[in-house]
KETOR-102401 format. One record per residue (C-alpha): y, z, x. Coordinates in Angstrom, 3 decimals. Example, Ala and Ser with C-alpha at 12.3 -4.5 7.8 and 13.67 -1.06 7.14 Angstrom:
! residues 2
@yy -4.500&zz 7.800&xx 12.300
@yy -1.060&zz 7.140&xx 13.670
***
This chain:
! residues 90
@yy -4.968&zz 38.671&xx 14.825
@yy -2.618&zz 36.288&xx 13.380
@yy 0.519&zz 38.242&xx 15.005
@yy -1.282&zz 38.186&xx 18.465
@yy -1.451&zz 34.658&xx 18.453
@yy 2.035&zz 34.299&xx 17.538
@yy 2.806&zz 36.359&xx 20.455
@yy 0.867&zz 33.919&xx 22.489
@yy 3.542&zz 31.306&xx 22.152
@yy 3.746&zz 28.074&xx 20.494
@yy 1.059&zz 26.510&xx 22.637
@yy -1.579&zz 28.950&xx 21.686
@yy -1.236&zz 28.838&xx 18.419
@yy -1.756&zz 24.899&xx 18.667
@yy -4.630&zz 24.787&xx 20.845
@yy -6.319&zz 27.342&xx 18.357
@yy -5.014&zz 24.680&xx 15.288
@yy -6.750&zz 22.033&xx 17.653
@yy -9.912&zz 24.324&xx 17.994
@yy -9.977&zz 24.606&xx 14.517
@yy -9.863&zz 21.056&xx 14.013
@yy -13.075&zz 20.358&xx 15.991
@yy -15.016&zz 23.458&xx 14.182
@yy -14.132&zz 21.910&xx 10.924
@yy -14.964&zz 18.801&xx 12.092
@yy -18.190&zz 19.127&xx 13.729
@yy -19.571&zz 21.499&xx 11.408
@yy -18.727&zz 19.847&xx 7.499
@yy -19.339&zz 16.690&xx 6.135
@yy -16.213&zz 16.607&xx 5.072
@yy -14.818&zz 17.731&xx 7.859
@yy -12.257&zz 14.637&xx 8.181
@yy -10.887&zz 15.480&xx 4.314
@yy -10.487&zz 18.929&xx 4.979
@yy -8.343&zz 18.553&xx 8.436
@yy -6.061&zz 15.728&xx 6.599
@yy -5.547&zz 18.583&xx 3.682
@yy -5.212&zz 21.790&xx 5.707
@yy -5.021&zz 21.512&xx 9.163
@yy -3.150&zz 18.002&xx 10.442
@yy -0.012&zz 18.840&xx 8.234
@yy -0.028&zz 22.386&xx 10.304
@yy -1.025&zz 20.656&xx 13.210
@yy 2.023&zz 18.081&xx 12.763
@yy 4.762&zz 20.557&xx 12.032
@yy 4.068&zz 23.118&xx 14.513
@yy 4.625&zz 20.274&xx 17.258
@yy 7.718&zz 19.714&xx 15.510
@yy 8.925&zz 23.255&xx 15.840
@yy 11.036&zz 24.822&xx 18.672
@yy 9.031&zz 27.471&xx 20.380
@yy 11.883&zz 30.445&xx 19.308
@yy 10.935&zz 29.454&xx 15.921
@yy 7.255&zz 30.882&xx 16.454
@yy 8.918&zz 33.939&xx 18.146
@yy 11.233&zz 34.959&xx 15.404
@yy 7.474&zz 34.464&xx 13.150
@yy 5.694&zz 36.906&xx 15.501
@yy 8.826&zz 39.019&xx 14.974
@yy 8.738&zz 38.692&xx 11.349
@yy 5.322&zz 39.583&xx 10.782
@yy 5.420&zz 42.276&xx 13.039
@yy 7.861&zz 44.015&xx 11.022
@yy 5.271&zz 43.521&xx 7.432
@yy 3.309&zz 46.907&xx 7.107
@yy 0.397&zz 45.991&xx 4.761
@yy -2.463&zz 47.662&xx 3.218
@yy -5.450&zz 47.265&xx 1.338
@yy -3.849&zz 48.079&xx -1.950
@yy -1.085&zz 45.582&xx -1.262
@yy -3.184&zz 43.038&xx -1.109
@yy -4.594&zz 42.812&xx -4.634
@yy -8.349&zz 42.548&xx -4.455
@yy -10.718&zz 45.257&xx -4.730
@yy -11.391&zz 45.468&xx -0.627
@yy -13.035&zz 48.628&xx -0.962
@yy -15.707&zz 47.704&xx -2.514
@yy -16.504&zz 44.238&xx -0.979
@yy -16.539&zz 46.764&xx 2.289
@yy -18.851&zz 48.869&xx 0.773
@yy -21.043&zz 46.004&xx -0.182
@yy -20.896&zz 44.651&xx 2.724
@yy -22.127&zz 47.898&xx 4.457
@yy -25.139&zz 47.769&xx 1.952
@yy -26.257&zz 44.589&xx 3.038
@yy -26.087&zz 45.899&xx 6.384
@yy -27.873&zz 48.728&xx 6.029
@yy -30.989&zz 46.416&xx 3.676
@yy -31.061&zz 44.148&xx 7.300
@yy -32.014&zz 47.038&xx 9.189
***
């Protein structure tokens, strides 16, 4: 998902910052604390970024091969949990 958006171009990925902005905001109490810690500084230096800059990104993480074991946390069986729960709903 992440690479896709990089391959959108620079404005995508700062109308989806934006977007996240207002879903933050709307939706927390805090929303206003938790855009000035995560998302304005983001937000601030993506505008400050030539475009190539998120193309050579999209490049870079295209070029990462990852997999579950790589990423450290036992994702096998939060996915079987998760499949649990789903099945309990039914």
């Amino acid at each position: 998902d992440v690479e896709h958006l990089l391959g959108l171009g620079h404005t995508a990925v700062l109308r989806a910052l934006v977007q996240c902005r207002h879903q933050v905001q709307r939706t927390s109490e805090y929303g206003y604390l938790l855009n000035r810690i995560w998302l304005d500084d983001y937000c601030i230096w993506l505008q400050q970024q030539p475009p190539r800059r998120v193309d050579r990104l999209c490049s870079a993480l295209h070029a990462v091969a990852l997999c579950k074991d790589d990423i450290g946390w036992p994702l096998d069986a939060y996915e079987a949990l998760a499949a649990e729960d789903l099945d309990e709903g039914r």
